[in-house]
C-alpha positions in Angstrom: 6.8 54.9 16.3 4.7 52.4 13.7 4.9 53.3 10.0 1.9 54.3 8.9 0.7 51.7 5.8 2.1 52.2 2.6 -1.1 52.2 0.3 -2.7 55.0 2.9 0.4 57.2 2.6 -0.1 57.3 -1.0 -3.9 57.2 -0.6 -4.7 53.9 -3.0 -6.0 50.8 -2.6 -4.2 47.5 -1.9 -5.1 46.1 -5.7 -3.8 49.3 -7.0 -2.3 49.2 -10.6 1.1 50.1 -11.1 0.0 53.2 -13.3 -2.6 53.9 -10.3 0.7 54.2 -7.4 2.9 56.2 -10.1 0.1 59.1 -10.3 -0.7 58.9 -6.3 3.3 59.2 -6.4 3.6 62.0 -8.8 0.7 64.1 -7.7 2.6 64.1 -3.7 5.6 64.4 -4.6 5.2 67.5 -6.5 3.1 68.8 -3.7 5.4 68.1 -0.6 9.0 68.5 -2.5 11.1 70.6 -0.3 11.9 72.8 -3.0 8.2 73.8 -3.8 7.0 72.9 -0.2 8.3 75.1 2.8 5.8 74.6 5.4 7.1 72.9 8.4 7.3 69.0 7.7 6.8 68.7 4.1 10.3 67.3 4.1 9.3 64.4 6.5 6.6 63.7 4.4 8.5 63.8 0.9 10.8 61.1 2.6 8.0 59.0 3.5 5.9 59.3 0.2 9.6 58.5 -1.6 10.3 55.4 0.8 6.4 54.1 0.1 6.7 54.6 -3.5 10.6 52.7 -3.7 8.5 49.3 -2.0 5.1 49.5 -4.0 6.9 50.1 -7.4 9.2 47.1 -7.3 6.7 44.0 -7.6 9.8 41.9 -5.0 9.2 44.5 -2.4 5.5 45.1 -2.6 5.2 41.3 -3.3 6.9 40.5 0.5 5.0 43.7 2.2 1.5 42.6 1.3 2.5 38.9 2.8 4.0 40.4 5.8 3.6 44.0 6.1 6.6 46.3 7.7 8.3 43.0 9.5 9.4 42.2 6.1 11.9 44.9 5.9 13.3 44.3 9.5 15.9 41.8 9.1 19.1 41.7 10.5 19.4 39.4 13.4 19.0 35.6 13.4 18.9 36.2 9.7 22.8 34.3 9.3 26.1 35.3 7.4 25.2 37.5 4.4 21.6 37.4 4.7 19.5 40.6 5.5 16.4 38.8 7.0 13.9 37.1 5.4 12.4 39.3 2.8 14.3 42.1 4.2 14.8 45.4 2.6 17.7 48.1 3.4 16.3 51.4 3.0 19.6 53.0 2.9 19.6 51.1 0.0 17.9 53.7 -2.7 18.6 57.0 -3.0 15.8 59.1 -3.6 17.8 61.6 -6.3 17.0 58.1 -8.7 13.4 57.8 -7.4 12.4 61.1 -8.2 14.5 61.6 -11.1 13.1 58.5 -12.8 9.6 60.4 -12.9 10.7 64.4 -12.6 14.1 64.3 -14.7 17.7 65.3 -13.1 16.6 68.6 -12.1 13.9 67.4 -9.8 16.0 65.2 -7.4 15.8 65.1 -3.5 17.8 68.1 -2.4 18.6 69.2 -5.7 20.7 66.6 -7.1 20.4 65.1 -9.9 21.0 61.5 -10.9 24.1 61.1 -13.6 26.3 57.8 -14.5 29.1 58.4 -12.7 28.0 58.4 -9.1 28.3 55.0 -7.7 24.9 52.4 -8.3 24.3 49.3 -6.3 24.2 46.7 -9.1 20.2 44.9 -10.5 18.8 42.5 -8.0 18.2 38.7 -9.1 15.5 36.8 -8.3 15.9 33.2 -8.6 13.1 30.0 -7.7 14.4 27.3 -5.5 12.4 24.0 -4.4 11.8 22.4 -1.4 10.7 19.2 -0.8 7.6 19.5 1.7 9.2 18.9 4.6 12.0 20.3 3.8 10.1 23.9 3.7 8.4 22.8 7.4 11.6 21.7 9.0 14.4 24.2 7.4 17.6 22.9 5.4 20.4 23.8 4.2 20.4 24.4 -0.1 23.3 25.5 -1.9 21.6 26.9 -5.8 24.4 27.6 -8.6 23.9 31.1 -10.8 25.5 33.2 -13.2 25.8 36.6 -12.4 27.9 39.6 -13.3 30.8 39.6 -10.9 33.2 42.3 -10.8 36.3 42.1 -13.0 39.1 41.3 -10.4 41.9 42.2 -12.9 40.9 45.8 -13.3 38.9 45.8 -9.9 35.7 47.1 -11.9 36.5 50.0 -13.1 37.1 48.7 -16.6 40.5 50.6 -17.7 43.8 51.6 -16.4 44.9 55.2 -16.1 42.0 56.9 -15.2 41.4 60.7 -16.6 39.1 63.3 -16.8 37.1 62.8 -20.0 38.3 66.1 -21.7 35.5 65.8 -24.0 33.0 66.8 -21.2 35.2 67.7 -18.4 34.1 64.9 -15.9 30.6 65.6 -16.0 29.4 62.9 -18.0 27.2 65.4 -19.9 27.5 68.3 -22.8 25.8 71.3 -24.2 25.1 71.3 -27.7 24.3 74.4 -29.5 22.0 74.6 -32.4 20.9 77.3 -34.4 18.0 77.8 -36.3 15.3 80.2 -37.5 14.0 80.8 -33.8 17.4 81.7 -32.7 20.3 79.4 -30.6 19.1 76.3 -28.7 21.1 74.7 -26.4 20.4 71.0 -25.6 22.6 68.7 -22.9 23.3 65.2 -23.9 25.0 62.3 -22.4 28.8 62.6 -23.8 29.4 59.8 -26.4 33.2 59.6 -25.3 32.8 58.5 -21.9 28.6 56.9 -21.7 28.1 59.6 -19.1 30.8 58.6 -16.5 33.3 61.5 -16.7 36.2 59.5 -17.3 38.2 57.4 -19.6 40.8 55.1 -19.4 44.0 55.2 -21.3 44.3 51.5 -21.4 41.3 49.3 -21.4 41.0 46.2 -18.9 41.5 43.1 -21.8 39.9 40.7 -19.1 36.2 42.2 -19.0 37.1 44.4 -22.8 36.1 47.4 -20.9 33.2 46.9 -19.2 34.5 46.2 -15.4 32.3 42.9 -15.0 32.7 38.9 -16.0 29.9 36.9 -16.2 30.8 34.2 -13.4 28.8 31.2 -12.3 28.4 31.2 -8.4 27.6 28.5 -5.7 26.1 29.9 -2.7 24.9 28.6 0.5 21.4 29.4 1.5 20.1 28.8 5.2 16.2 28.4 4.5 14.1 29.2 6.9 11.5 26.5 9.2 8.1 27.4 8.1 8.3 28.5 4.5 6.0 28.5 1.7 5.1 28.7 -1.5 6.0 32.8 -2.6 7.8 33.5 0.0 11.3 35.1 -0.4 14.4 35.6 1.5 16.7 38.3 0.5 20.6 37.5 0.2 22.0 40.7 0.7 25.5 41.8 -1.4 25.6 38.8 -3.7 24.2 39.6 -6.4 25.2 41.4 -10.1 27.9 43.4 -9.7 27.5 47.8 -8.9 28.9 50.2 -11.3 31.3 52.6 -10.3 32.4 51.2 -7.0 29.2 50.4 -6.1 27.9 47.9 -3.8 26.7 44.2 -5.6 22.6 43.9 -6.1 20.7 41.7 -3.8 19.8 38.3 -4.8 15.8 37.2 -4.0 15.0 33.4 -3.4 11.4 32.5 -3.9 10.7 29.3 -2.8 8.3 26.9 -4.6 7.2 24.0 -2.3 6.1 20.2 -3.3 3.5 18.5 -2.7 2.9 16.1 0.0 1.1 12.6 -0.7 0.0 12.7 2.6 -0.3 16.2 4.1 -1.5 19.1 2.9 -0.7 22.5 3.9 -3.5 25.9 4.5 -1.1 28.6 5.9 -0.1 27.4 8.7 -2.6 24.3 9.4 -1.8 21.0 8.2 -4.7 18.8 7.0 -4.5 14.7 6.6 -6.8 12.4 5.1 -7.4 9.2 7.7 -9.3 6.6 6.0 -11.3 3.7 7.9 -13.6 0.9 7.5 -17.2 0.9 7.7 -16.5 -1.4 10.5 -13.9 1.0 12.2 -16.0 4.2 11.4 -19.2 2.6 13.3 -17.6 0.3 16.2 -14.6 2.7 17.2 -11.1 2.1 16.9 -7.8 2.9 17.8 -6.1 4.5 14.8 -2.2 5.5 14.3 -1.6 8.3 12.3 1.7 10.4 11.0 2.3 13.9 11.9 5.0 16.3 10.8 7.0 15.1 13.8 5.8 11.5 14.5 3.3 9.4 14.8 0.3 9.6 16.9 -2.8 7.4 18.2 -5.8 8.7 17.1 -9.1 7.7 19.4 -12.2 7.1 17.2 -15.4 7.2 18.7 -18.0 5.2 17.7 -20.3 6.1 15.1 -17.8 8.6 13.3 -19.1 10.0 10.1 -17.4 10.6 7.3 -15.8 14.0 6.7 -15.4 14.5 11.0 -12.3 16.6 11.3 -10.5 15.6 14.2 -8.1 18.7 15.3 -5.1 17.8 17.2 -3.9 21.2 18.8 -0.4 22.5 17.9 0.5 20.3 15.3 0.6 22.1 12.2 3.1 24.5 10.9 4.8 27.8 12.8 5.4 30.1 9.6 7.6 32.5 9.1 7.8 35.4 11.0 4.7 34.4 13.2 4.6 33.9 16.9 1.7 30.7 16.4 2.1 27.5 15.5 -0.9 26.1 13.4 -3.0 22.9 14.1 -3.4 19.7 12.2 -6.7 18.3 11.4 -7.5 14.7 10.3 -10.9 14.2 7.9 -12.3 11.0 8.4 -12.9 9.0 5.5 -15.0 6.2 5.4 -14.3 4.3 2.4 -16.9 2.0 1.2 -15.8 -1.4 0.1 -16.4 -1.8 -4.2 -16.1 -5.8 -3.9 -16.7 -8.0 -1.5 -16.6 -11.8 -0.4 -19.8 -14.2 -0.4 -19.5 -14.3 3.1 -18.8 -10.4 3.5 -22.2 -10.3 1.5 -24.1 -12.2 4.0 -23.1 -10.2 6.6 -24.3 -7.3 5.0 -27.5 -8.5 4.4 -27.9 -9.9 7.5 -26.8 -6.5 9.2 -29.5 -4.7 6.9 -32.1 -6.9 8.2 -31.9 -5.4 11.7 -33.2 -1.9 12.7 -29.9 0.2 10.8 -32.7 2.6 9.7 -33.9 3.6 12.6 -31.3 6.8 13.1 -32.5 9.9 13.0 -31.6 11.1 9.6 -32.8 7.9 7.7 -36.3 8.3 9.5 -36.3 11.8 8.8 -36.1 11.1 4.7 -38.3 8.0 4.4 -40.7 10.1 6.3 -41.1 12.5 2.9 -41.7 9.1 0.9 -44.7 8.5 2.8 
């Protein structure tokens, strides 16, 4: 079955503020929660507002869906070792106990649960900016990018301490209840327990490798395989390589956008390539034989005579096949007839002798002296 669009599920507009999809997103989630909503598919629907609202609140995601829609979250295969597709996304990913509890608090979690610092969380993703020579983005390469990132400590395996126990000061759940009195009576708050952060445990030795804290910064080298076809703002999605999870949770994804070069030649519009051909006044009106280059070699281009300038010339399945497209563009070549600024004596007296015959008798000459009359 299609996915219905992500903007009509949450029932904004595509240049929707980010304040504008968090109230869409709070006013639906409150009406189709499970434990508000019984009627027969509210729970269906409170997983599908949840998995809209996890793409369009991360500016990555919603960044690579507005470029390519649902097909940017289907990677998997042909996307090589360790990558998830381009610009995929995992849904199993996020857990919606953090979506909703990041808006309703802990109590208000999918199915109940609420959100607390010892489960296990997939580490932050990175994005980093790589570029690509022109035809390095039209072709596809092979780019290896060096970046530091927080690994996890291999001494103490990232848990940050040896010896685990149950933090006795909260009893392993990472939270306490505080009583206060006062003239209203007894109020009891919770608060995250200061001995363990929130985690439930402590350590009866600490790790002296990461002092603690279960990660080393680390400066990696990976391997990218980009893609034929890219552009400018497009990502690809490594997935598992990035910063390092807490509590034996999986490493963050790392995002490549790619930033292309120009071309002194060729210029790129999606996926058509255009290329300036400049001829002579000569070639232009007589009709030549012209070799140009294309982004796999070079061609011979037939002008006709009497080409004017600006002509585009289109030369059918020549451009670029993008990303994640089926079509390969077309390359056009815009005439340019380039008017000499000096000339010889005897290039003069051609000239003149050329402007003494009847060159004003085409159409659109005739057609402006006629308004001088």
């Amino acid at each position: 079955m299609d996915k219905k669009d992500y903007y009509e599920v949450l029932g904004v507009k595509k240049d929707a503020s980010d304040e504008e999809i968090k109230r869409a997103f709070r006013k639906l989630a409150k009406q189709y929660h499970p434990d508000v909503n019984k009627e027969p598919g509210a729970d269906a629907k409170f997983k599908e507002i949840g998995e809209a609202y996890s793409v369009l609140s991360d500016p990555n995601k919603r960044s690579q869906y507005d470029q390519f829609g649902h097909a940017a979250f289907q990677g998997g295969a042909g996307a090589g070792a360790g990558a998830g597709g381009f610009g995929g996304f995992d849904f199993n990913d996020f857990d919606f106990g953090d979506i909703f509890g990041d808006l309703f608090g802990g109590g208000f979690g999918f199915g109940g649960r609420g959100r607390g610092k010892n489960r296990a969380q997939k580490g932050p993703d990175t994005l980093v900016q790589l570029q690509l020579e022109f035809m390095e983005a039209i072709k596809g390469c092979k780019k290896s990018i060096k970046i530091d990132l927080n690994d996890k400590c291999p001494k103490c395996n990232g848990a940050g301490g040896f010896k685990e126990k149950t933090c006795p000061t909260c009893g392993g759940r990472g939270r306490v209840v505080v009583q206060q009195n006062s003239l209203f009576g007894v109020f009891q708050t919770e608060t995250t327990c200061k001995d363990c952060g929130g985690a439930g445990k402590t350590y009866q030795e600490k790790c002296t490798e990461c002092n603690g804290k279960g990660f080393i910064r680390q400066t990696k080298e990976i391997e990218i395989d980009v893609p034929a076809g890219v552009d400018t703002g497009n990502k690809l999605r490594i997935s598992g390589k990035g910063e390092a999870g807490s509590n034996g949770g999986p490493n963050g994804d790392i995002y490549i956008e790619f930033v292309v070069k120009e071309h002194p030649v060729f210029e790129r519009e999606d996926k058509d390539i255009y290329i300036e051909v400049p001829l002579t006044v000569v070639e232009a009106t007589l009709g030549c034989k012209k070799e140009i280059p294309t982004l796999d070699k070079n061609v011979i281009l037939d002008i006709k005579p009497g080409t004017q300038n600006l002509t585009k010339l289109k030369l059918k399945g020549k451009g670029v096949k993008p990303v994640n497209s089926h079509f390969t563009g077309d390359l056009y070549a815009v005439i340019n007839v380039v008017i000499p600024s000096k000339l010889s004596k005897k290039q003069k007296e051609l000239f003149k002798d050329l402007g003494d015959t009847e060159l004003d008798n085409e159409t659109e000459i005739k057609r402006f002296k006629k308004y001088l009359d």
